[in-house]
CHARMM internal coordinates of N, CA and C (Angstrom, degrees):
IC EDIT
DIST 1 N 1 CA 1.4571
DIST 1 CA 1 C 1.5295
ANGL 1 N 1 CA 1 C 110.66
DIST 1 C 2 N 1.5119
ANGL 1 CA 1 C 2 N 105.96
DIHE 1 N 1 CA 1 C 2 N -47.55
DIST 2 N 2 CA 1.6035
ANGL 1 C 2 N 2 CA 97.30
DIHE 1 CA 1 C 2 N 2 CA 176.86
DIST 2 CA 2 C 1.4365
ANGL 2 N 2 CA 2 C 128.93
DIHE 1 C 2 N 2 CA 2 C -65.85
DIST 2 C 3 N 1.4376
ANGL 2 CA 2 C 3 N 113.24
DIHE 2 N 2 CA 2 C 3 N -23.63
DIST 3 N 3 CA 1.6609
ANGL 2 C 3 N 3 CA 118.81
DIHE 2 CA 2 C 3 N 3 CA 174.94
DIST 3 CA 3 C 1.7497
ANGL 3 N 3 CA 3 C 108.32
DIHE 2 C 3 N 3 CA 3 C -88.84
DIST 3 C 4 N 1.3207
ANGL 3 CA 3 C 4 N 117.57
DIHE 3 N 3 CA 3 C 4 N -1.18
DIST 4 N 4 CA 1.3832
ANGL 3 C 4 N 4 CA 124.07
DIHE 3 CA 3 C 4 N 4 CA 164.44
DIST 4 CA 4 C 1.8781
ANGL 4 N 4 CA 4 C 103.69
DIHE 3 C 4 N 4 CA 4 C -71.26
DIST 4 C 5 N 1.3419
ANGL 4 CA 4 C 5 N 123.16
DIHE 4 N 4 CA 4 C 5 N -77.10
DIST 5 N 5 CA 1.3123
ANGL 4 C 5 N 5 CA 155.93
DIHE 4 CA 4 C 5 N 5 CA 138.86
DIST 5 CA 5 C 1.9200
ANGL 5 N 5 CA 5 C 95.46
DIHE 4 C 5 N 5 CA 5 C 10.23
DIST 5 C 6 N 1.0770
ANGL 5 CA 5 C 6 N 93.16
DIHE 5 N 5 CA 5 C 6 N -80.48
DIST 6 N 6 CA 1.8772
ANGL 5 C 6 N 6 CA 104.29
DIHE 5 CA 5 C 6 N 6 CA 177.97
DIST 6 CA 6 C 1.7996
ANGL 6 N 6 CA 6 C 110.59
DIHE 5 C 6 N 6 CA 6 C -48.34
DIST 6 C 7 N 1.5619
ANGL 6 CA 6 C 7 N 111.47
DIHE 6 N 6 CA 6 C 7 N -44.13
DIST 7 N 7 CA 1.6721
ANGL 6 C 7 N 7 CA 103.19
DIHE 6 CA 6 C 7 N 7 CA -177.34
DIST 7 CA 7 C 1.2884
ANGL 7 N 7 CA 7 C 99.10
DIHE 6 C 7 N 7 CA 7 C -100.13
DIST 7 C 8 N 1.5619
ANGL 7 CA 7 C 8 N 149.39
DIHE 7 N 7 CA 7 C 8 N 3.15
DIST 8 N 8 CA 1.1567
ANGL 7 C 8 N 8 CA 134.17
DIHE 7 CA 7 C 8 N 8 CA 153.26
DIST 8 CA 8 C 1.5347
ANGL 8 N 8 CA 8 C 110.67
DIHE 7 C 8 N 8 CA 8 C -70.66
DIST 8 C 9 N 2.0429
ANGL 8 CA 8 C 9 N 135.63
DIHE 8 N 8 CA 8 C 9 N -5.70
DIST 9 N 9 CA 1.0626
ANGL 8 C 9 N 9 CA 130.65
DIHE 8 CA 8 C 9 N 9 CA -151.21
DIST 9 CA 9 C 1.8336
ANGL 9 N 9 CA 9 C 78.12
DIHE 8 C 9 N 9 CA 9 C -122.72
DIST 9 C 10 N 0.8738
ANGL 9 CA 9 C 10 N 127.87
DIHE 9 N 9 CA 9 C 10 N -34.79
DIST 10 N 10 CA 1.6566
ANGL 9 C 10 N 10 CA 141.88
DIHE 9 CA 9 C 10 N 10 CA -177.77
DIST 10 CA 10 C 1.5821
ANGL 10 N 10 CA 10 C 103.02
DIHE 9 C 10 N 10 CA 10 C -76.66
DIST 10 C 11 N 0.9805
ANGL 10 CA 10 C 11 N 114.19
DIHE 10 N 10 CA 10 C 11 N -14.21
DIST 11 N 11 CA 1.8114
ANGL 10 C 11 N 11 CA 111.57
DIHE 10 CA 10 C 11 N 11 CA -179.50
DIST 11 CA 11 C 1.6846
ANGL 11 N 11 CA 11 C 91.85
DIHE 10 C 11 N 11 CA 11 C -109.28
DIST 11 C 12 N 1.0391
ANGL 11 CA 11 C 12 N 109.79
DIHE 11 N 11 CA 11 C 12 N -36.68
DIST 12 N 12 CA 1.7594
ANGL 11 C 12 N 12 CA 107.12
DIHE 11 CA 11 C 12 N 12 CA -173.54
DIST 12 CA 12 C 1.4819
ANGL 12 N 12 CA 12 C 115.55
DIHE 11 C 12 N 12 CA 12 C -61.55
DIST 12 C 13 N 1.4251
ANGL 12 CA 12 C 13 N 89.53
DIHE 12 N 12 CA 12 C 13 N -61.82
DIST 13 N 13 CA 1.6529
ANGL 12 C 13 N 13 CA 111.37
DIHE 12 CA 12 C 13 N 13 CA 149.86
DIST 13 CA 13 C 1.5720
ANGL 13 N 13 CA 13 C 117.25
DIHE 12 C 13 N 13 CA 13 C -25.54
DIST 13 C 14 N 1.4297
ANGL 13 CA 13 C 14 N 121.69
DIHE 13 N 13 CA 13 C 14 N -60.28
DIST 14 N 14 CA 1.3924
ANGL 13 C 14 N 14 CA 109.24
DIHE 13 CA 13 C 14 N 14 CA -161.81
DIST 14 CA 14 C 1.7568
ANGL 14 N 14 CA 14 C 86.15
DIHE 13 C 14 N 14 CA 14 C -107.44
DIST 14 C 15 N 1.0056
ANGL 14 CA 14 C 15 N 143.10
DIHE 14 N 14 CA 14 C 15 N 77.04
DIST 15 N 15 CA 1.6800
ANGL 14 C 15 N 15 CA 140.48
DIHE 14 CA 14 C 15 N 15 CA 174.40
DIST 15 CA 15 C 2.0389
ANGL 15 N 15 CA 15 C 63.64
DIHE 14 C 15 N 15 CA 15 C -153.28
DIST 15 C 16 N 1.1221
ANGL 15 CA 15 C 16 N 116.65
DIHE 15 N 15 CA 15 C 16 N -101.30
DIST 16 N 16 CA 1.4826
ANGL 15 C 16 N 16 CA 126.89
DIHE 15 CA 15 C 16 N 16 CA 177.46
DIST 16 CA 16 C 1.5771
ANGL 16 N 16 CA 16 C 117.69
DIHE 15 C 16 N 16 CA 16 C 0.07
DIST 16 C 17 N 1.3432
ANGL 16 CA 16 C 17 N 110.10
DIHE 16 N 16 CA 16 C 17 N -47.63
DIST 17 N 17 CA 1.8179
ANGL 16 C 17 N 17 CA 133.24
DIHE 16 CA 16 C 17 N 17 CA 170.07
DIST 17 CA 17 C 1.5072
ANGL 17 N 17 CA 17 C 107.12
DIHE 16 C 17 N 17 CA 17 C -44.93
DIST 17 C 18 N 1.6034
ANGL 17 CA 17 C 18 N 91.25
DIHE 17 N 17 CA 17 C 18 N -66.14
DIST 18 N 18 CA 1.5903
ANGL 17 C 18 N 18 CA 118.97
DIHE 17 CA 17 C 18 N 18 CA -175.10
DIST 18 CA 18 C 1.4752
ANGL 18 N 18 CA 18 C 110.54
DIHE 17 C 18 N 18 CA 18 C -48.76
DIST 18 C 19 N 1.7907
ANGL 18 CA 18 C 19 N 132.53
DIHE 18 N 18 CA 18 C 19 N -75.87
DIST 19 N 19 CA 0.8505
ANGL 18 C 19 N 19 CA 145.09
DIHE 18 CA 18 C 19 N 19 CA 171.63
DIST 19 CA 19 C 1.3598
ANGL 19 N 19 CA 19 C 110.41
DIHE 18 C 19 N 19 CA 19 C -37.07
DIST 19 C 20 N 1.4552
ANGL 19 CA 19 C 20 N 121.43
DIHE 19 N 19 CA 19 C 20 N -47.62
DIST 20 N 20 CA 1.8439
ANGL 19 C 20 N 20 CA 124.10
DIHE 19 CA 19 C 20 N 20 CA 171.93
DIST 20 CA 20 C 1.3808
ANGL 20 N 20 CA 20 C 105.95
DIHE 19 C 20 N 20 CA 20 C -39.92
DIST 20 C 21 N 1.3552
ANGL 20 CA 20 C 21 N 108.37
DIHE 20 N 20 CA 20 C 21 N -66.92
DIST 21 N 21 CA 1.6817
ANGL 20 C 21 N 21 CA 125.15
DIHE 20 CA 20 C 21 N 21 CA 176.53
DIST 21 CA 21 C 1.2091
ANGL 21 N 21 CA 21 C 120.83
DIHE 20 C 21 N 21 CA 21 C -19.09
DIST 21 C 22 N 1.4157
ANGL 21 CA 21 C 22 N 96.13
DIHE 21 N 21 CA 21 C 22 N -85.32
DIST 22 N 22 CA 1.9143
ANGL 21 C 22 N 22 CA 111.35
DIHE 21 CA 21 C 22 N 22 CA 164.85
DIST 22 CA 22 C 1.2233
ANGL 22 N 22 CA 22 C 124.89
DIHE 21 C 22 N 22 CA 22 C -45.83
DIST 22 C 23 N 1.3920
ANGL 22 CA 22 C 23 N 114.40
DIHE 22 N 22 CA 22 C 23 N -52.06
DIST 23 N 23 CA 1.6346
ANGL 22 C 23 N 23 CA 95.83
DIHE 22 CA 22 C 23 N 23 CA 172.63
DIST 23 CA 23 C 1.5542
ANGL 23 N 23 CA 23 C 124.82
DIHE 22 C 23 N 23 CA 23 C -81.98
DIST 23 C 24 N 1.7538
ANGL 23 CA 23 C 24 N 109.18
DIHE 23 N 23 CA 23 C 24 N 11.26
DIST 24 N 24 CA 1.3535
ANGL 23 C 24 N 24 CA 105.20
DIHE 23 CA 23 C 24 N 24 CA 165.79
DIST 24 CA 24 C 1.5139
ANGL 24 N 24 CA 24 C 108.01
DIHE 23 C 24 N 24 CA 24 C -100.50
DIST 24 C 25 N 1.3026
ANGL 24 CA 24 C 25 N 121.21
DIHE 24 N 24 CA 24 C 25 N -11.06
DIST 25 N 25 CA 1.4845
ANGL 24 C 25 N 25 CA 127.64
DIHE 24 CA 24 C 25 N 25 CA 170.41
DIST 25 CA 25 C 1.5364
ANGL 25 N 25 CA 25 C 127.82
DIHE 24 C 25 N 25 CA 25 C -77.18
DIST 25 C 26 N 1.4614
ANGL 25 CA 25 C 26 N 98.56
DIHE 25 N 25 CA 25 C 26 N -30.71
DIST 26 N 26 CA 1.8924
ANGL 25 C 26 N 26 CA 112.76
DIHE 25 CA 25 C 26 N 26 CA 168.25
DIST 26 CA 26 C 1.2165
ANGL 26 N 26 CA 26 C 106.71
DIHE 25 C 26 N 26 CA 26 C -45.69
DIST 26 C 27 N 1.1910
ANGL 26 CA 26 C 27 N 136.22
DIHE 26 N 26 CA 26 C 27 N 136.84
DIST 27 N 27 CA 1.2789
ANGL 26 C 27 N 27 CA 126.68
DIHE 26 CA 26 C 27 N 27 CA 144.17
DIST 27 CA 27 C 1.5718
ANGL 27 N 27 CA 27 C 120.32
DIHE 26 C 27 N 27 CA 27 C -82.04
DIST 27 C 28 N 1.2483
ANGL 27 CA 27 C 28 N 117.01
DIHE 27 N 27 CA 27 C 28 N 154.41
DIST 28 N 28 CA 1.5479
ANGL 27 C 28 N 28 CA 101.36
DIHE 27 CA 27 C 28 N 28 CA 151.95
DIST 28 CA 28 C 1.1761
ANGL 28 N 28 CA 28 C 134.58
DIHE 27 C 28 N 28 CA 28 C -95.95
DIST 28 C 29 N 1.1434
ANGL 28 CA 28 C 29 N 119.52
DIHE 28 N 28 CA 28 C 29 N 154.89
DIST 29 N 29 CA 1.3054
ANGL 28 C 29 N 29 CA 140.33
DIHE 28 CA 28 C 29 N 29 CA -152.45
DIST 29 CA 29 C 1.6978
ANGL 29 N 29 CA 29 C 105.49
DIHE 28 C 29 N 29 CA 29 C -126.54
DIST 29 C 30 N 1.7695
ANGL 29 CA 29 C 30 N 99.88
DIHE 29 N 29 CA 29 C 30 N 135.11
DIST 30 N 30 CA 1.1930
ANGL 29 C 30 N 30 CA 102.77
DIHE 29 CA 29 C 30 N 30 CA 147.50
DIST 30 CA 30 C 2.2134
ANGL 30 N 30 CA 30 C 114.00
DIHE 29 C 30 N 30 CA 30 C 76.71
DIST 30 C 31 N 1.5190
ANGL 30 CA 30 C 31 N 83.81
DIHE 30 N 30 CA 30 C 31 N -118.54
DIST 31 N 31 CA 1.8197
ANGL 30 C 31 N 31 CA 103.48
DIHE 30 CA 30 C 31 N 31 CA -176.86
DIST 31 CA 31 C 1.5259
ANGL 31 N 31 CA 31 C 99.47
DIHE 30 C 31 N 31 CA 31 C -78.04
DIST 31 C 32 N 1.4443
ANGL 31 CA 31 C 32 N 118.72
DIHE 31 N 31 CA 31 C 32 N -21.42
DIST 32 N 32 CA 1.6322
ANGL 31 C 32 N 32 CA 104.08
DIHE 31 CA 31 C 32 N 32 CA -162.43
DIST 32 CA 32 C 1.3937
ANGL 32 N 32 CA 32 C 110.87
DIHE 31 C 32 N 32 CA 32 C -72.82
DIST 32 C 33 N 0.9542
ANGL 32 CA 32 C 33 N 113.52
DIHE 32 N 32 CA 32 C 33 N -26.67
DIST 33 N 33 CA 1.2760
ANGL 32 C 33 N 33 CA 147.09
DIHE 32 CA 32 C 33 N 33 CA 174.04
DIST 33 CA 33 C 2.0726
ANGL 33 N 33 CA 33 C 119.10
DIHE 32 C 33 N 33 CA 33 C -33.65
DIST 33 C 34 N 1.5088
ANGL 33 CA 33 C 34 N 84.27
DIHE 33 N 33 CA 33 C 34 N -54.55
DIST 34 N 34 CA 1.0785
ANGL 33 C 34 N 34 CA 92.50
DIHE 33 CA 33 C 34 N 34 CA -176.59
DIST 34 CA 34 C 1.4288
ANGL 34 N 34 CA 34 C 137.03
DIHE 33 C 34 N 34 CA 34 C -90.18
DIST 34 C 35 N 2.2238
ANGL 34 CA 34 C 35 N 92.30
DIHE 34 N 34 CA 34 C 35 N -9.62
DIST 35 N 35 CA 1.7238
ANGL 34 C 35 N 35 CA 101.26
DIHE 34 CA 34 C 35 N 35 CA 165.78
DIST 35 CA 35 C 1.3342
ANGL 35 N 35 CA 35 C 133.37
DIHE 34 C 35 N 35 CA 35 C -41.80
DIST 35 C 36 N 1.1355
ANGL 35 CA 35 C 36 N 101.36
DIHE 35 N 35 CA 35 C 36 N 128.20
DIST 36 N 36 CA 1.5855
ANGL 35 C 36 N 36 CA 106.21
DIHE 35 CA 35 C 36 N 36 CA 157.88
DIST 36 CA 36 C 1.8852
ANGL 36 N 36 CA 36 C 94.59
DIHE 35 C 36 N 36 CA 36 C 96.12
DIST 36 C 37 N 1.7686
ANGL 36 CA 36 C 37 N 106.39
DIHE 36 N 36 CA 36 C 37 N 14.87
DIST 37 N 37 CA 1.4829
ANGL 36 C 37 N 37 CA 84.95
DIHE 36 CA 36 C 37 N 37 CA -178.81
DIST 37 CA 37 C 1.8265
ANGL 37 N 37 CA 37 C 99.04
DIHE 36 C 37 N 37 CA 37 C -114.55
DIST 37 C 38 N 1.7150
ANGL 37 CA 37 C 38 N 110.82
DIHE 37 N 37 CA 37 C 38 N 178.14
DIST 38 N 38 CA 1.3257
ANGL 37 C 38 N 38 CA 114.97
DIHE 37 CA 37 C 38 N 38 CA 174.90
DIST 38 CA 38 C 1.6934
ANGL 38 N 38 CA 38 C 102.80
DIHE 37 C 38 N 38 CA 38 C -33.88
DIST 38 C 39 N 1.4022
ANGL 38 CA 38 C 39 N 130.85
DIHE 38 N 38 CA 38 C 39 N -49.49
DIST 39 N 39 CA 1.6135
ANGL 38 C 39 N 39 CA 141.38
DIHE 38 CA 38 C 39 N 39 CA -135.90
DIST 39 CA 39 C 1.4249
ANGL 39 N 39 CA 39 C 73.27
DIHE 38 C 39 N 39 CA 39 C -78.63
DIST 39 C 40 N 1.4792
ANGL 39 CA 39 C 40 N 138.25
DIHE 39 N 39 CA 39 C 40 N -75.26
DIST 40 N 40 CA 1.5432
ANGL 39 C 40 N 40 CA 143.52
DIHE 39 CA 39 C 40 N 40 CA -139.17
DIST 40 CA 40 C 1.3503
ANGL 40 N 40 CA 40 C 88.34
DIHE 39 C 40 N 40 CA 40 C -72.44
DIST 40 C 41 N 1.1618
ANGL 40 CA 40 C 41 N 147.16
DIHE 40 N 40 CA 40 C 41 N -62.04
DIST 41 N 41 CA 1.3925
ANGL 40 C 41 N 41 CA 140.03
DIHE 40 CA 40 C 41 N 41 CA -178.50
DIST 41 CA 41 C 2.0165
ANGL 41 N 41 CA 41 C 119.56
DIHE 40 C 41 N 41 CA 41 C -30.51
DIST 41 C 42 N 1.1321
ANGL 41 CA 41 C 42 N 77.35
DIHE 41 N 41 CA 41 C 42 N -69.46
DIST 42 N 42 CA 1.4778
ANGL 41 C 42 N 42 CA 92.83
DIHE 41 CA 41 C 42 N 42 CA 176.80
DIST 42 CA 42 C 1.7722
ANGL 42 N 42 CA 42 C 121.82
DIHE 41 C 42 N 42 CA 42 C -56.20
DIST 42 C 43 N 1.1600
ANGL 42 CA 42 C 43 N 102.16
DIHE 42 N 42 CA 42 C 43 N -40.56
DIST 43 N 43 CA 1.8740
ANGL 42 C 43 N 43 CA 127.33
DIHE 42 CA 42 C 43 N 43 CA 172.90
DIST 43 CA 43 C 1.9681
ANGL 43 N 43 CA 43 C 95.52
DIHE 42 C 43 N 43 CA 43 C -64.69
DIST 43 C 44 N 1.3192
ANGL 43 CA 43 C 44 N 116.35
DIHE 43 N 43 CA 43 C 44 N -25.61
DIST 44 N 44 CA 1.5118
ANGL 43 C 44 N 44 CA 104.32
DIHE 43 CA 43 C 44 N 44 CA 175.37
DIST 44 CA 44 C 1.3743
ANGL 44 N 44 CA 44 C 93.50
DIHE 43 C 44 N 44 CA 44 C -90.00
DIST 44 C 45 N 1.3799
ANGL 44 CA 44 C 45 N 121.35
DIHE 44 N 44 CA 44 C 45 N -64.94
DIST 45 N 45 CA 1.3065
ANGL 44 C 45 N 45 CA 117.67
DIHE 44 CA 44 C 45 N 45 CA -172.67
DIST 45 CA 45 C 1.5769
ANGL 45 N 45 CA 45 C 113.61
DIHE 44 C 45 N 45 CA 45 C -20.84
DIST 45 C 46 N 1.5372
ANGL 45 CA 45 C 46 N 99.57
DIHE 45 N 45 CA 45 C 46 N -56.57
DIST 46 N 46 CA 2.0856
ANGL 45 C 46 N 46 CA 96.47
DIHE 45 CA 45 C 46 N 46 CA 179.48
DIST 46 CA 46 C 1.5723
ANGL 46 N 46 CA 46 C 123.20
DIHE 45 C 46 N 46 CA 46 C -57.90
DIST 46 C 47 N 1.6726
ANGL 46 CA 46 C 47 N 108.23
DIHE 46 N 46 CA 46 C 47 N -10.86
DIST 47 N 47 CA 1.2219
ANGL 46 C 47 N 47 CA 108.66
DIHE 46 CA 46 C 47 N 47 CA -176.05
DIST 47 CA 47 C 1.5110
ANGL 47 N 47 CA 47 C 97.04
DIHE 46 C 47 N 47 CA 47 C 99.02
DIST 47 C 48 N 1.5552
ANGL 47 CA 47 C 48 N 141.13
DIHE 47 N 47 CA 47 C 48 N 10.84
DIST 48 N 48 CA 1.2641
ANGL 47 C 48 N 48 CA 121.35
DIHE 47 CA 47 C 48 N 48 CA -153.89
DIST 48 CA 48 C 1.6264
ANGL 48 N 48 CA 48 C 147.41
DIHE 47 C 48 N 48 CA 48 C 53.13
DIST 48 C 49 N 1.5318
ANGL 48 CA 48 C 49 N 92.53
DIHE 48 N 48 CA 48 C 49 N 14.85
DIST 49 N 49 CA 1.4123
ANGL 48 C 49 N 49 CA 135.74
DIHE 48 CA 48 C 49 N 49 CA 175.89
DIST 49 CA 49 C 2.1098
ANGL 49 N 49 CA 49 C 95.21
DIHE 48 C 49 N 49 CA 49 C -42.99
DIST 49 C 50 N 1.2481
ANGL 49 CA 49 C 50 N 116.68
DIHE 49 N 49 CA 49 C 50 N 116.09
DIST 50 N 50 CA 1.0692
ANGL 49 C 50 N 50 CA 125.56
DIHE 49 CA 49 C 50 N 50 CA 166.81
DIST 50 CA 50 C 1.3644
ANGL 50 N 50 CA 50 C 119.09
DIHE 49 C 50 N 50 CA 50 C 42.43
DIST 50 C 51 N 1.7097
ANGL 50 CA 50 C 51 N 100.95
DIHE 50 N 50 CA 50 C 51 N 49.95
DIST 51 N 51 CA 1.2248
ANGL 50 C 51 N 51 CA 128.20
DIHE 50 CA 50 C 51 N 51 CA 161.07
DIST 51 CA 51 C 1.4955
ANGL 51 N 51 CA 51 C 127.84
DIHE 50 C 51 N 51 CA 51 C -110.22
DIST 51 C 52 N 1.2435
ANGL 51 CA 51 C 52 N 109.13
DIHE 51 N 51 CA 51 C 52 N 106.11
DIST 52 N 52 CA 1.6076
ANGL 51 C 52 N 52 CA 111.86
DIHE 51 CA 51 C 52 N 52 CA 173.21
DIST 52 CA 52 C 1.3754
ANGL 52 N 52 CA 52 C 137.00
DIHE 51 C 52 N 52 CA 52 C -85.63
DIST 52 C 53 N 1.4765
ANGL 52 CA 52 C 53 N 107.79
DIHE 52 N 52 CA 52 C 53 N 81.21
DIST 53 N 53 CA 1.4323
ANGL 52 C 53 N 53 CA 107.28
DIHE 52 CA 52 C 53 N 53 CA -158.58
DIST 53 CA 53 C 1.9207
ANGL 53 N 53 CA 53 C 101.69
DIHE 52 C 53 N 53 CA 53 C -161.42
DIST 53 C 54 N 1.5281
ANGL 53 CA 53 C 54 N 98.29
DIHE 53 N 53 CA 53 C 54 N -166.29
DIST 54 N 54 CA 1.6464
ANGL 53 C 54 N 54 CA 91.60
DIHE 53 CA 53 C 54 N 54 CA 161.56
DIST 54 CA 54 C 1.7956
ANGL 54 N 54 CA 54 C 93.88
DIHE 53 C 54 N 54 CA 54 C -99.20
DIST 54 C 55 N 1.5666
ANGL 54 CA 54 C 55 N 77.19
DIHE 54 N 54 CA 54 C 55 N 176.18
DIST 55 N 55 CA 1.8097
ANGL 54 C 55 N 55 CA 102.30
DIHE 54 CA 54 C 55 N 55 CA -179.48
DIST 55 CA 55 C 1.6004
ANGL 55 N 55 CA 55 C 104.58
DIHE 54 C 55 N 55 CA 55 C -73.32
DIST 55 C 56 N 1.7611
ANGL 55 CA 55 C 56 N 96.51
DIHE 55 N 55 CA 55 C 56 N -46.11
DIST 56 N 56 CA 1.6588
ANGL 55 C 56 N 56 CA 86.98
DIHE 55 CA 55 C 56 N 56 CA -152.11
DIST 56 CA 56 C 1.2909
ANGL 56 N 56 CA 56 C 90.30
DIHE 55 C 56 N 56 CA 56 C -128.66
DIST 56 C 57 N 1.2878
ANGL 56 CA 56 C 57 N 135.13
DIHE 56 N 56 CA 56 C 57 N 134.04
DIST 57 N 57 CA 1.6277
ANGL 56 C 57 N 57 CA 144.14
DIHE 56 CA 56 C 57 N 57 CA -160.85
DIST 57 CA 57 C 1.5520
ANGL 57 N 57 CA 57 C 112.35
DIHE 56 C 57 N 57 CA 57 C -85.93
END
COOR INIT
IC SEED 1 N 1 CA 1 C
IC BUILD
C-alpha cells in the first residue's frame, strides 16, 4: 500500500511538471496582453462595446 501511495504522488507530481511546462511554453497572444492595463479597464467599462475578441483570456 505504501509504494502504491508513493507512485500515485510521483505521477501527480509529474502530470503537475507537465502542465508547469506548457503553460510556461504558451506564449501569449494577442488580448492577453493587454490585462490589467488602462485599455482593458476602460474596454469593460464600455461593456465590451465593439470588441472583437473573447471576454476572458
Amino acid at each position: 500500500m505504501k509504494k502504491r501511495v508513493k507512485i500515485q504522488w510521483f505521477v501527480y507530481a509529474l502530470v503537475f511538471a507537465l502542465f508547469l511546462y506548457i503553460g510556461y511554453k504558451v506564449p501569449y497572444c494577442h488580448d492577453e496582453w493587454r490585462w490589467g492595463t488602462d485599455a482593458r479597464f476602460q474596454l469593460m467599462k464600455r461593456g465590451f462595446a465593439g470588441y472583437n475578441g473573447r471576454y476572458l483570456g
